[in-house]
C-alpha positions as CSV (number, residue, x, y, z in Angstrom):
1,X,45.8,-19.6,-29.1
2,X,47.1,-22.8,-30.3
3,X,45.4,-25.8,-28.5
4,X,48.4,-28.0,-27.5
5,X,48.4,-31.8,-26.3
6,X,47.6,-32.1,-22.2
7,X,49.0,-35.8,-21.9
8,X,47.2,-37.0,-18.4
9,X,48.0,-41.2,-19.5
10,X,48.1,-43.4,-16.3
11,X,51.4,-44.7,-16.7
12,X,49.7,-48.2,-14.8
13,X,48.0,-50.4,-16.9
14,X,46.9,-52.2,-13.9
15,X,47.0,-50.9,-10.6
16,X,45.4,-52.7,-8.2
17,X,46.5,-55.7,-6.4
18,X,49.1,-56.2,-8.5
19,X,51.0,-53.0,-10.7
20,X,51.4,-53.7,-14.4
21,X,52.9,-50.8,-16.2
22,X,52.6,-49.3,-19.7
23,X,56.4,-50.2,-20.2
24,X,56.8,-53.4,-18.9
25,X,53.5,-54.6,-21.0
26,X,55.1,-52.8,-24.2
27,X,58.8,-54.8,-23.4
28,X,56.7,-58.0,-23.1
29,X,54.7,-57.6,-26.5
30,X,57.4,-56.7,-28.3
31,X,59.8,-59.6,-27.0
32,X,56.8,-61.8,-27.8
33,X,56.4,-60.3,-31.6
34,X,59.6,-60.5,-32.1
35,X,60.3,-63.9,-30.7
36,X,57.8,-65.2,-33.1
37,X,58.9,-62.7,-36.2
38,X,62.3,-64.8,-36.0
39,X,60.8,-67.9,-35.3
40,X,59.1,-67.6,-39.0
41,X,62.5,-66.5,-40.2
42,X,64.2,-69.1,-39.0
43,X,61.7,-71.6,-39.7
44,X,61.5,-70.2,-43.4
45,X,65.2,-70.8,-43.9
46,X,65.6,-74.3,-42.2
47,X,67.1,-74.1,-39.4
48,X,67.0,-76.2,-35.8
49,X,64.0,-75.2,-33.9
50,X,66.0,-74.6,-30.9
51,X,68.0,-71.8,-32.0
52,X,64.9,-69.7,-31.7
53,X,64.7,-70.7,-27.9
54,X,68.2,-70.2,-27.3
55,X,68.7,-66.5,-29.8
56,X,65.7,-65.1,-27.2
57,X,67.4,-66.0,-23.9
58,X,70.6,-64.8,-25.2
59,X,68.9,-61.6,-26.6
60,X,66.9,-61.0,-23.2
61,X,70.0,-61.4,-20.9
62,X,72.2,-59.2,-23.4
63,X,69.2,-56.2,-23.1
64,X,69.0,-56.2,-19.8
65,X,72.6,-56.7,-18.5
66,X,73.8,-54.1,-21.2
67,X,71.3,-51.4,-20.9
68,X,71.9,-51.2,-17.3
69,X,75.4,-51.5,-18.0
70,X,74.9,-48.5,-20.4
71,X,73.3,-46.2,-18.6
72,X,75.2,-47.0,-15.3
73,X,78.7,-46.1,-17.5
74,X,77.1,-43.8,-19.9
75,X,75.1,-41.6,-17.9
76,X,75.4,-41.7,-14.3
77,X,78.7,-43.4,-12.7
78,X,79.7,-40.8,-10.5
79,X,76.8,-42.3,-8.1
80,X,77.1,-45.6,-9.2
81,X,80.8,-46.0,-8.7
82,X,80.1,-44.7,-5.1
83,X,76.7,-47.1,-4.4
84,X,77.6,-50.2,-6.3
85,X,75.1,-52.3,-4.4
86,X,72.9,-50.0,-6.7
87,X,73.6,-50.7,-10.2
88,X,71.1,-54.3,-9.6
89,X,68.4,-52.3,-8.6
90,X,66.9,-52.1,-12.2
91,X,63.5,-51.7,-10.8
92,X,64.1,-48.2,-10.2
93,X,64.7,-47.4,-13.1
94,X,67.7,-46.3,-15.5
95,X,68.3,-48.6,-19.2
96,X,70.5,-47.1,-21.9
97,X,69.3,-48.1,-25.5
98,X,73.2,-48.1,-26.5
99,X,73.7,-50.1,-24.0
100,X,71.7,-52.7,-24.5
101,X,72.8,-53.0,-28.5
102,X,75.9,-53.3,-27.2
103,X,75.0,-56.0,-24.6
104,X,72.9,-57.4,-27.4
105,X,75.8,-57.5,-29.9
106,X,78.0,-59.5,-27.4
107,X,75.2,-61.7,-26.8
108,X,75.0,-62.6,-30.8
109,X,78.9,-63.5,-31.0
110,X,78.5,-66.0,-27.6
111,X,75.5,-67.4,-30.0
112,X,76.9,-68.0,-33.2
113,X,80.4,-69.2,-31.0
114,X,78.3,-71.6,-28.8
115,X,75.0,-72.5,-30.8
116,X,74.8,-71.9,-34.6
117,X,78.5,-72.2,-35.4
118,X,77.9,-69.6,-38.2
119,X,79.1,-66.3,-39.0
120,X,77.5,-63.8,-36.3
121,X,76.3,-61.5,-39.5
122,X,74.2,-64.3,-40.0
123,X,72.3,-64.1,-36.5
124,X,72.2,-60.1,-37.0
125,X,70.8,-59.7,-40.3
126,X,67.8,-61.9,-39.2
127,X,67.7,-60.5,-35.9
128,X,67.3,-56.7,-36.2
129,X,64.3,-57.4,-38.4
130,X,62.1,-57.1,-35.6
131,X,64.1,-55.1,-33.0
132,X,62.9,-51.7,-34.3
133,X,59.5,-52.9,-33.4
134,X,60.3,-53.8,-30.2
135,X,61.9,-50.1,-29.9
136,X,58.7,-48.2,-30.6
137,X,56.9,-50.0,-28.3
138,X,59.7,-49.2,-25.6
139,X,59.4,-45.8,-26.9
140,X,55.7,-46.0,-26.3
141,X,56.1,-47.1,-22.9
142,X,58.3,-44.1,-22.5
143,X,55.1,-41.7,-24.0
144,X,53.1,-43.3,-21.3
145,X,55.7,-42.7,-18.2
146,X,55.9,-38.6,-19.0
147,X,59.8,-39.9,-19.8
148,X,62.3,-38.7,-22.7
149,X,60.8,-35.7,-23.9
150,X,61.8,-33.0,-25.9
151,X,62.4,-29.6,-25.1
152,X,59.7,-26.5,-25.4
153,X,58.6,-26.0,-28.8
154,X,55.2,-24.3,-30.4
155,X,54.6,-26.5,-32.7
156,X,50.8,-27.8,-32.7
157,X,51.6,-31.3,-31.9
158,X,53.6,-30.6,-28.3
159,X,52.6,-32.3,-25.8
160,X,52.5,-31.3,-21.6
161,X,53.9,-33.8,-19.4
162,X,53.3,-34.5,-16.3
163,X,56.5,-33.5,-14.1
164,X,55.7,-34.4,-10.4
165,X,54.5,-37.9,-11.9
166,X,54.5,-39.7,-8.5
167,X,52.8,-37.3,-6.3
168,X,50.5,-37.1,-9.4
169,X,49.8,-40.4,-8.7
170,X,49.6,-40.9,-5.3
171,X,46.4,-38.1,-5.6
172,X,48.4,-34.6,-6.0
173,X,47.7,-32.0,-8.6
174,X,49.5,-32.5,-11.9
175,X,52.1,-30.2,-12.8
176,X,52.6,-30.0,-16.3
177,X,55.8,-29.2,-18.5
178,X,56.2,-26.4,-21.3
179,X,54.7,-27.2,-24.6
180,X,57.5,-30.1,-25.5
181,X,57.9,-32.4,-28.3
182,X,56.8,-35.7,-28.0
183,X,59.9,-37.2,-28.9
184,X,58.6,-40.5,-28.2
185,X,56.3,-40.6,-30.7
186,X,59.1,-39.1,-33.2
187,X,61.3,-42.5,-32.1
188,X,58.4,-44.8,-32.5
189,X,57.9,-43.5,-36.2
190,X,61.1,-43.6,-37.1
191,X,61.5,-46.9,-35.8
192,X,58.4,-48.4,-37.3
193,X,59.5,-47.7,-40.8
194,X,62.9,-48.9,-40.7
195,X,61.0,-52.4,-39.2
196,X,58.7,-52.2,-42.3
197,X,61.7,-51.3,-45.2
198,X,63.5,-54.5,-43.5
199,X,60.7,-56.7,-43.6
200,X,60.2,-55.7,-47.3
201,X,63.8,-56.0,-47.9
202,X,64.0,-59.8,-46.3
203,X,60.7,-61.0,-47.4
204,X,60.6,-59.3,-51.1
205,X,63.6,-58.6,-51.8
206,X,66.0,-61.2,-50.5
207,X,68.1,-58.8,-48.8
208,X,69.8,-61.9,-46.7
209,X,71.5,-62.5,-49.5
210,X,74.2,-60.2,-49.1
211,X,75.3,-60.6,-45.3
212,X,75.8,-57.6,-43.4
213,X,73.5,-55.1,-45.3
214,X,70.0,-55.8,-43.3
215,X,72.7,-55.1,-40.2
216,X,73.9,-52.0,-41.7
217,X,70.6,-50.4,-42.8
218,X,69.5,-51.3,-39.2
219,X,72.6,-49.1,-37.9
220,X,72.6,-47.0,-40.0
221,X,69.1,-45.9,-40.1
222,X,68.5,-46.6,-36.6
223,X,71.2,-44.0,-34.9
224,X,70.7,-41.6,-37.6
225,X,67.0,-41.3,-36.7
226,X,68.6,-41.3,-33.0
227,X,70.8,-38.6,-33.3
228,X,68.9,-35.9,-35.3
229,X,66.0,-36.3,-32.5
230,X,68.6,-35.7,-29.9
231,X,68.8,-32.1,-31.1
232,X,65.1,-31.5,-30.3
233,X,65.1,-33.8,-26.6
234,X,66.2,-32.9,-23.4
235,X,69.4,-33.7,-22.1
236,X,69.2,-36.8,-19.4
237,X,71.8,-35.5,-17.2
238,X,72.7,-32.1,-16.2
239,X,76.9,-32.7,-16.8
240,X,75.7,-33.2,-20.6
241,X,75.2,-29.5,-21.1
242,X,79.3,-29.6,-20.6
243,X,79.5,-31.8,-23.1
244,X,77.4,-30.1,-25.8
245,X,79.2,-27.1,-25.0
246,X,82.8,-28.7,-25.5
247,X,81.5,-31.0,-28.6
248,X,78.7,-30.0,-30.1
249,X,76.7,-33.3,-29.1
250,X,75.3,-34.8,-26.1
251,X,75.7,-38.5,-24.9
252,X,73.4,-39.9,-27.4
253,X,74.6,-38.5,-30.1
254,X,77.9,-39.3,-29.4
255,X,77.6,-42.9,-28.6
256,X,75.9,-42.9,-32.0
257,X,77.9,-42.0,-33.9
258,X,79.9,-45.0,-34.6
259,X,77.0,-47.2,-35.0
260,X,76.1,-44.9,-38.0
261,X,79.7,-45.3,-39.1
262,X,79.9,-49.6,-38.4
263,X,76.4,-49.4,-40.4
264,X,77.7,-47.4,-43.7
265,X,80.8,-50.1,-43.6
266,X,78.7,-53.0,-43.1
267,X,76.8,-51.6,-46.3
268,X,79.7,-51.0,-48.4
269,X,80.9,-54.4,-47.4
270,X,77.4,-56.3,-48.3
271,X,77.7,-54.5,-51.9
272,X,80.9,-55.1,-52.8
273,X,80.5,-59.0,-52.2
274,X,78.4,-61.2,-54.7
275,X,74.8,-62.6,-53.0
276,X,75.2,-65.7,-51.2
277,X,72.7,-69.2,-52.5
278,X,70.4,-69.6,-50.2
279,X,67.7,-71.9,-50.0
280,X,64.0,-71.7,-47.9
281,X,62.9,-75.2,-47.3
282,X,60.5,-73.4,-44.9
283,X,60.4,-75.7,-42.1
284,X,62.6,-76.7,-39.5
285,X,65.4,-78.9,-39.6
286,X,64.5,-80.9,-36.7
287,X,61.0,-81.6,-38.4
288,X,60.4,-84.9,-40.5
289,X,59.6,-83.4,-43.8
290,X,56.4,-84.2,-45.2
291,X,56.1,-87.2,-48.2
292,X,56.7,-85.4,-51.8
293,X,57.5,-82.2,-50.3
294,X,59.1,-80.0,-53.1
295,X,61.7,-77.1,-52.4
296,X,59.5,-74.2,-51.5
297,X,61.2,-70.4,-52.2
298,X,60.3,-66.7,-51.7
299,X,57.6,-65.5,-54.3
């Protein structure tokens, strides 16, 4: 009999007089990590301090406004269009990763228009350096609220979710789901490389160099690791099964596909144009540079 995963995880990392979720604490850490992954970035190559302020508020807004955007248009507008007074009711629930990239990339053109007055390619190839950290820790939060898992499988790793999870909570016996893949945890792997090849590529290899290709791996990799896992996770919405049936994919997959395809041009493009000069005075431009203070560069 194989001995399969029975995930019981409070989904509440505090739950007393105030309710602090798995999730929430995950989006918080990885904003925070991120904030100050780019903040050495940014500080490595010179720039103002305050674009670091401003990139994060632009980011935050973009995520939130465009993965509830996304999942409103994407997945669920038949109620929305008919309880509008809904779609600000984020609380309850319901962000669209596509979404939010979307969001995200409009937020990056408002920024290099209104703060940095360079190229957006610029802001997205330091940028997405972090963001697939932030992702598996989203997807972790996701592992922690029984959420986006796969479908039944008897593979030795499945885990059993619990299905009723807010009578569960409020002191009911668990009901569990089939043996199911833990798709989570397939995300947050994928995810955790792709943050480790770019931080290789920018800090060792000087990927930068050539703008666009750190945003095309990102893509690239990114919703090609997204749309294979889609064949093994459950649809989110029942009128998806009409769509696999008519297409062959489900929502995912299709809004993936052209982020795969934007990332394989954005790659092409980066190798077919000669490496920009760059230089890493490796402190900000704001700052008084310290007497005698040579040129630093990568190692």
């Amino acid at each position: 009999m194989l001995d399969f995963v029975t995930w019981a995880a409070n989904p509440n990392f505090i739950d007393s007089f105030v309710t602090i979720r798995w999730y929430g604490l995950a989006f918080a850490i990885g904003f925070w990590i991120g904030y100050e992954i780019v903040n050495r970035i940014f500080r490595h190559e010179g720039v103002p301090e305050r674009w670091v302020g401003a990139l994060l508020i632009y980011v935050v807004v973009g995520t939130i406004i465009g993965s509830r955007l996304g999942h409103v248009f994407f997945y669920d507008w038949d109620y929305y269009s008919q309880h509008p007074e809904d779609i600000i009711k984020i609380w309850e629930g319901g962000l669209a990763s596509h979404g939010g990239t979307i969001g995200v990339m409009i937020a990056v053109l408002l920024y290099a228009h209104f703060v940095t007055h360079r190229s957006p390619l610029w802001t997205f190839d330091r940028l997405v350096i972090p963001i697939p950290f932030v992702g598996a820790l989203i997807r972790l939060g996701n592992l922690m609220n029984h959420e986006i898992y796969g479908g039944p499988t008897d593979l030795p790793w499945a885990f059993r979710f619990v299905e009723n999870l807010n009578s569960w909570m409020a002191g009911a016996p668990p009901i569990y789901s089939a043996p199911s893949h833990p798709t989570q945890i397939y995300e947050a792997l994928a995810y955790l490389l792709l943050f480790v090849l770019l931080m290789w590529l920018y800090w060792k290899r000087n990927a930068e160099s050539r703008p666009g290709l750190l945003f095309g791996i990102f893509f690239t990799w990114l919703f090609s690791a997204r749309f294979l896992i889609e064949y093994v996770k459950n649809v989110q919405e029942p009128w998806e099964y009409d769509l696999i049936a008519s297409c062959g994919m489900n929502m995912g997959q299709l809004l993936s596909v052209p982020f795969i395809i934007i990332g394989v041009g954005l790659i092409i493009y980066a190798m077919k144009h000669k490496p920009v000069t760059l230089e890493f005075p490796n402190r900000f431009a704001d700052e008084q540079p310290a007497k005698k203070q040579g040129k630093s560069s990568k190692k």
